[in-house]
C-alpha positions as CSV (number, residue, x, y, z in Angstrom):
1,X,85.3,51.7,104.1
2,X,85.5,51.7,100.4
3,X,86.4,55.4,98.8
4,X,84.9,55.1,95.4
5,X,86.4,58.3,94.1
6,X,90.3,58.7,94.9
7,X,91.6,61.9,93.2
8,X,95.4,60.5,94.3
9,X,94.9,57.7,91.9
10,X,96.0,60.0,88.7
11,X,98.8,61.3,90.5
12,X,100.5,58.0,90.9
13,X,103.3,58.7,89.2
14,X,104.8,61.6,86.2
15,X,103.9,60.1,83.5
16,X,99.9,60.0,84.5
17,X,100.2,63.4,85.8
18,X,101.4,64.9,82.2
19,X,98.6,62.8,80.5
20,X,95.6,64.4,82.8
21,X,98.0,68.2,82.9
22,X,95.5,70.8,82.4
23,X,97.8,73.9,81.1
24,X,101.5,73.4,79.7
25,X,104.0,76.2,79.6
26,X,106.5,76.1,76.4
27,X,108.9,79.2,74.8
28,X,106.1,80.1,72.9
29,X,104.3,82.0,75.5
30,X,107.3,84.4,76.6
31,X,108.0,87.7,75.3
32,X,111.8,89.1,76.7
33,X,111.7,92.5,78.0
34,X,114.7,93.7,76.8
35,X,116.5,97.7,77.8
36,X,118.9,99.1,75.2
37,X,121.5,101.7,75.7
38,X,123.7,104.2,73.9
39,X,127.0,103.0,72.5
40,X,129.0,99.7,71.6
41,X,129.9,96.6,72.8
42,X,129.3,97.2,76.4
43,X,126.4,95.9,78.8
44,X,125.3,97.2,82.3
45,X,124.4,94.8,85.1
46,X,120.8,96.2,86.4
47,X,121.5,95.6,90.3
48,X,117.9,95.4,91.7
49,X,117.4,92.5,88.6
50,X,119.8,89.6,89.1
51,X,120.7,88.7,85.6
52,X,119.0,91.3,83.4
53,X,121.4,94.0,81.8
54,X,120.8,97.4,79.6
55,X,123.0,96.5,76.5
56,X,124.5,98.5,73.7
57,X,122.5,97.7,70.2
58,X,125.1,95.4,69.1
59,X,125.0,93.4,71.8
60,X,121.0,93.7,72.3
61,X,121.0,91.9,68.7
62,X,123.4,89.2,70.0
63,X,120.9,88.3,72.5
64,X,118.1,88.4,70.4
65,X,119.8,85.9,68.0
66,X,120.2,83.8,71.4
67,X,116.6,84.0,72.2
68,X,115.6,83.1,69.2
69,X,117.9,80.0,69.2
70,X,116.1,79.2,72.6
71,X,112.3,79.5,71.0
72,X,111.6,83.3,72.6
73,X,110.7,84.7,69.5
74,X,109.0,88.1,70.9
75,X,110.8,91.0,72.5
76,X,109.6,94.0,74.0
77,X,112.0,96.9,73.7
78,X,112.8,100.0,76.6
79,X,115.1,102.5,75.9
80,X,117.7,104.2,78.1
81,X,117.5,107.9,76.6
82,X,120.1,110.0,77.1
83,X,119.4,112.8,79.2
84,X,119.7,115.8,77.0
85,X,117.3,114.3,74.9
86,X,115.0,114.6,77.4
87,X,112.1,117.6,76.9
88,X,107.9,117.7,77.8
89,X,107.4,116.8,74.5
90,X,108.8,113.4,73.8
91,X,109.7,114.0,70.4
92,X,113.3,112.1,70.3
93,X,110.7,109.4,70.6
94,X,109.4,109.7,66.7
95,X,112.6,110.4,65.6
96,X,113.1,108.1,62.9
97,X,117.2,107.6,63.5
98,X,116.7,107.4,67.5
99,X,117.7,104.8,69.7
100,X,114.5,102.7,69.2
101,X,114.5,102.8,65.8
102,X,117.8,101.9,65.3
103,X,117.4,99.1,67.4
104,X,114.4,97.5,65.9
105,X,116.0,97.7,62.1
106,X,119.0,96.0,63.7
107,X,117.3,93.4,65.2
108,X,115.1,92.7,62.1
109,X,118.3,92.2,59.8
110,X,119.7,89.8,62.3
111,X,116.7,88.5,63.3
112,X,113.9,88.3,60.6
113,X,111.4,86.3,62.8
114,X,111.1,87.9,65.9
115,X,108.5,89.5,66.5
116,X,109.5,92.9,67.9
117,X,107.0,94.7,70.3
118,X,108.6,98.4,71.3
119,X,107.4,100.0,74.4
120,X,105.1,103.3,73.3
121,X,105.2,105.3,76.1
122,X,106.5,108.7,77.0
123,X,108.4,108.2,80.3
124,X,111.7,107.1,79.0
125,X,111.8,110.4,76.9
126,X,110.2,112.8,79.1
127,X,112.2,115.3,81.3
128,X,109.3,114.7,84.1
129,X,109.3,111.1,84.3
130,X,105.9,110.5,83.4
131,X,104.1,109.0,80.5
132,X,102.5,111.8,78.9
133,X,103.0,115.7,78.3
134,X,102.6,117.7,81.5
135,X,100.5,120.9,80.7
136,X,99.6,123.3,83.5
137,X,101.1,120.5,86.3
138,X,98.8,118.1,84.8
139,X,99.7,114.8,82.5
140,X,97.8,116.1,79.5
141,X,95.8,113.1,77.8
142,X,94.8,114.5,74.1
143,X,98.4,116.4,73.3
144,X,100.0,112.9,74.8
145,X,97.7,110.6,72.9
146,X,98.9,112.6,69.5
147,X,102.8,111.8,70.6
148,X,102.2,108.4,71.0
149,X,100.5,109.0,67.3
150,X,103.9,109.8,66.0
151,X,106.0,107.4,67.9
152,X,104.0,104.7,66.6
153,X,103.8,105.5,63.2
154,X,107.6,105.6,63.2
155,X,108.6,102.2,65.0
156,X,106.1,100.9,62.1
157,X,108.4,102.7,59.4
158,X,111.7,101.0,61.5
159,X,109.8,97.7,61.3
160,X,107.5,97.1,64.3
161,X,105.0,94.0,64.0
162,X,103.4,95.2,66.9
163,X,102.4,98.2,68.8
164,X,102.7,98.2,72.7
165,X,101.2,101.4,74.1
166,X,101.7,101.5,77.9
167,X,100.6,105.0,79.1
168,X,97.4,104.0,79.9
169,X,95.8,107.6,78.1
170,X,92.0,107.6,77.2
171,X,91.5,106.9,73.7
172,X,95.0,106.1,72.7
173,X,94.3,102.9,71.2
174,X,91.9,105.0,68.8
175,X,94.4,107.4,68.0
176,X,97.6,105.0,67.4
177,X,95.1,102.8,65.1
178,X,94.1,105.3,62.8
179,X,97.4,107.1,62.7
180,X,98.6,104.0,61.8
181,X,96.0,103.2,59.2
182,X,96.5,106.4,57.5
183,X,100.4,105.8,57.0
184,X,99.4,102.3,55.1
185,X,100.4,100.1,58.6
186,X,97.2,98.3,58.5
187,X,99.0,95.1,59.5
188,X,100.7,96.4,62.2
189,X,99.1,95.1,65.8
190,X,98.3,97.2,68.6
191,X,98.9,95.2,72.3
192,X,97.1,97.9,74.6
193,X,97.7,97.9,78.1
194,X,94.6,98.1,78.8
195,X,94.3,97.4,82.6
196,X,97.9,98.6,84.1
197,X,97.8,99.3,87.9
198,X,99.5,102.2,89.7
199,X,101.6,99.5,91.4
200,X,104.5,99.3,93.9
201,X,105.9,97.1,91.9
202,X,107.7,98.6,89.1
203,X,110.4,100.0,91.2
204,X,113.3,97.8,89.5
205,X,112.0,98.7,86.3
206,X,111.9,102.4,86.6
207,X,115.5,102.3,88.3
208,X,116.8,100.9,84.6
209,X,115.9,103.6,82.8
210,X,115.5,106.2,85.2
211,X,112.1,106.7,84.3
212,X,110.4,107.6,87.6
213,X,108.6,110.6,88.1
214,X,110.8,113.2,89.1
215,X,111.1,115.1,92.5
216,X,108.5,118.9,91.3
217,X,106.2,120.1,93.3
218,X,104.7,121.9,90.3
219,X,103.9,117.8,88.5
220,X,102.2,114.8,89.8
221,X,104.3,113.2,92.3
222,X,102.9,109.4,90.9
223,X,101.2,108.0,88.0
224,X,97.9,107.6,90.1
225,X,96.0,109.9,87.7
226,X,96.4,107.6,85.1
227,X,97.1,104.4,85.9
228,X,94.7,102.3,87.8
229,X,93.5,102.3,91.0
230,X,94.8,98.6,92.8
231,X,91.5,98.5,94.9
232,X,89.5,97.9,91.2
233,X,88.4,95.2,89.1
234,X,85.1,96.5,87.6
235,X,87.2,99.0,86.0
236,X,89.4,96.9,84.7
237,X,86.6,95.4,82.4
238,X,85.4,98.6,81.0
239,X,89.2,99.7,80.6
240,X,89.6,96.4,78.1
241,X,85.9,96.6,76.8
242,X,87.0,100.2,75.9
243,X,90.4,99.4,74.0
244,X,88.6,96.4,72.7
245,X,85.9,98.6,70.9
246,X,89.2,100.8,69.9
247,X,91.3,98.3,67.7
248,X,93.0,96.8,70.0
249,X,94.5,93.4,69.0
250,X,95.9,91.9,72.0
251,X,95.1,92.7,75.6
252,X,97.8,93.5,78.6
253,X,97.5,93.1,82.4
254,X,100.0,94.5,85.0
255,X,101.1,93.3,86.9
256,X,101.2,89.7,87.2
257,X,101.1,87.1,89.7
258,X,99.4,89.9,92.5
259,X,96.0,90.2,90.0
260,X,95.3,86.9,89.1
261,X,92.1,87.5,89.6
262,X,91.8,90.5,87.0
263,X,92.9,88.0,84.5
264,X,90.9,85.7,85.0
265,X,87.9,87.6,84.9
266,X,89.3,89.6,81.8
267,X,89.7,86.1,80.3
268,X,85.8,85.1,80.6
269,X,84.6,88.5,79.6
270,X,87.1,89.0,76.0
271,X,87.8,86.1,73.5
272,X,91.1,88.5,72.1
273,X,94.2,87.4,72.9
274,X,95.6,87.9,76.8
275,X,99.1,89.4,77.4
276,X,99.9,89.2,81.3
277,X,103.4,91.2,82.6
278,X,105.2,89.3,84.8
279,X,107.1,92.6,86.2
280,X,110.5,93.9,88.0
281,X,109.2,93.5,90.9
282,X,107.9,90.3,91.1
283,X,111.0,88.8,89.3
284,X,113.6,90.9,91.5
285,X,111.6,89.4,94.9
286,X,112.0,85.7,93.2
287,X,115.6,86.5,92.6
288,X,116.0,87.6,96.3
289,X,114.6,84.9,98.1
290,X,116.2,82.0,95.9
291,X,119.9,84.2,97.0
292,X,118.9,83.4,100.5
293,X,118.4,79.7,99.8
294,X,114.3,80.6,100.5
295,X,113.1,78.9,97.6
296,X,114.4,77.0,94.6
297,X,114.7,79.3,92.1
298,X,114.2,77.1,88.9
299,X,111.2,75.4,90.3
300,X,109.4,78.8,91.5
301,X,110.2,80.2,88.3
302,X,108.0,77.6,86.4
303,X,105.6,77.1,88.7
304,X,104.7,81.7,88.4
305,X,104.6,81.6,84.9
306,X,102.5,78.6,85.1
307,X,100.3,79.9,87.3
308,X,99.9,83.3,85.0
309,X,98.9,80.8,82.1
310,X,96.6,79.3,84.2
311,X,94.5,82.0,85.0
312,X,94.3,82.9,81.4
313,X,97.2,84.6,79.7
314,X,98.5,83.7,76.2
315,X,101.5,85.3,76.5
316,X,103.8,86.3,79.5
317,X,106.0,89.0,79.6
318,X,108.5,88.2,81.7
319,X,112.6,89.0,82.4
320,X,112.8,85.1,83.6
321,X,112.0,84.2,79.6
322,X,115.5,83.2,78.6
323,X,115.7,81.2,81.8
324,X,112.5,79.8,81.5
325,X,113.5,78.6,77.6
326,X,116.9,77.1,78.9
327,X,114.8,75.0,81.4
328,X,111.8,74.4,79.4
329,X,114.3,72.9,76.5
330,X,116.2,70.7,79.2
């Protein structure tokens, strides 16, 4: 029998396979998550993330300058507040000397061309755990969405290129845009999170900066009332349609690699740019099975981010960046 059509025929060998490669991963596509600490000169191993660390600012622009060197020119910034800064407002978060300030005009004199995307969320500052400003034992949406107002408008005074609300409030992609707008930051980009999940997956993160909703029976136990619900995808198109019509410049998913599917449709409903979180969780169950000689580590690493490119992201944020970029440049 004569098979007229052989797929296996441009597959023979590498160098075929790159010509006929559909989607090719470079440095260019990461953005480094990156958690920052009080003090100097000291850096502390996050257990539950083999190979990620909380560093002091000094050292957090050391490894930016490393990045850079590698082709990771985009960093997302968390911050490890202290806890008596801690209150129901959030306002250590617009303090214009804070932790996340400080950071991003240290970074920017090192650094001039990295792009510096600071986290715009509540959480890290609030003495509840949650992402907004708990009124009445309810996250309160409008009071929060005028916080995140003021934190944004001063990470754009420090030097923030772009915006990266993640509290998942209604119309706080309005808000932050004309906030920043009226304070003269019309260049300033706003990457909305537009479709993030109430997911089982953050667990590593939260344990970084001690960011999870704390034990009160008097507040939400979770973040369900905000975030989404992981049984949805209709929702997650009017969630980006909405942001979209809002200002925003660049789209987020979250998770990653578990809502491929959400990308993909998000990618043939928007033509914006795509922004896809590879999170904690995903990396610290990678980590886990390549330290019990389940998988090759270096190999699955590729291949995920790959496959989040695939389905439609233009940029992945993901803690495997710098290892990606060493591999990637081999």
């Amino acid at each position: 029998m004569i098979i007229y059509s052989r797929n296996r025929r441009l597959r023979t060998n590498a160098a075929i396979r790159a010509l006929v490669q559909e989607t090719v991963l470079t440095t260019n596509d990461f953005v480094m998550p990156i958690f920052v600490m009080e003090g100097q000169n000291r850096q502390e191993p996050i257990a539950s993330m083999p190979g990620i660390f909380r560093r002091t600012v000094d050292l957090t622009v050391k490894e930016c300058q490393e990045l850079y060197s590698l082709g990771v020119k985009a960093v997302n910034l968390y911050m490890k507040v202290s806890e008596d800064l801690k209150d129901n407002t959030g306002k250590e978060s617009w303090n214009d000397n804070g932790l996340m300030q400080t950071t991003i005009k240290a970074i920017k004199d090192a650094v001039p061309g990295m792009v510096i995307m600071p986290d715009v969320a509540l959480d890290p500052y609030s003495m509840y755990g949650h992402d907004g400003i708990i009124t009445k034992g309810k996250v309160d949406n409008d009071a929060t969405n005028e916080a995140l107002t003021k934190m944004s408008v001063s990470l754009a005074k420090a030097g923030a290129d772009v915006i990266a609300p993640s509290d998942m409030m209604d119309g706080r992609v309005a808000a932050i845009r004309t906030g920043l707008e009226e304070n003269g930051f019309t260049d300033v980009a706003i990457l909305s999170y537009a479709a993030k999940y109430a997911s089982s997956f953050y667990g590593p993160f939260r344990s970084a900066l001690d960011s999870a909703p704390k034990e009160n029976e008097d507040i939400p136990k979770d973040k369900t009332t905000y975030q989404m619900d992981f049984h949805n995808s209709r929702e997650a198109i009017d969630e980006v349609l909405k942001d979209v019509d809002e200002g925003a410049d660049i789209i987020m998913i979250k998770p990653g690699m578990p809502y491929l599917d959400i990308v993909a449709k998000v990618r043939q409903t928007i033509d914006l740019p795509i922004a896809v979180f590879n999170v904690s969780g995903e990396y610290a169950m990678l980590k886990a099975a390549a330290q019990n000689g389940w998988l090759d580590n270096d190999k699955a690493i590729i291949e995920s981010l790959t496959c989040i490119k695939r389905a439609g992201a233009d940029m992945i944020f993901t803690y495997a960046a710098k290892e990606a970029a060493i591999l990637l440049n081999q």
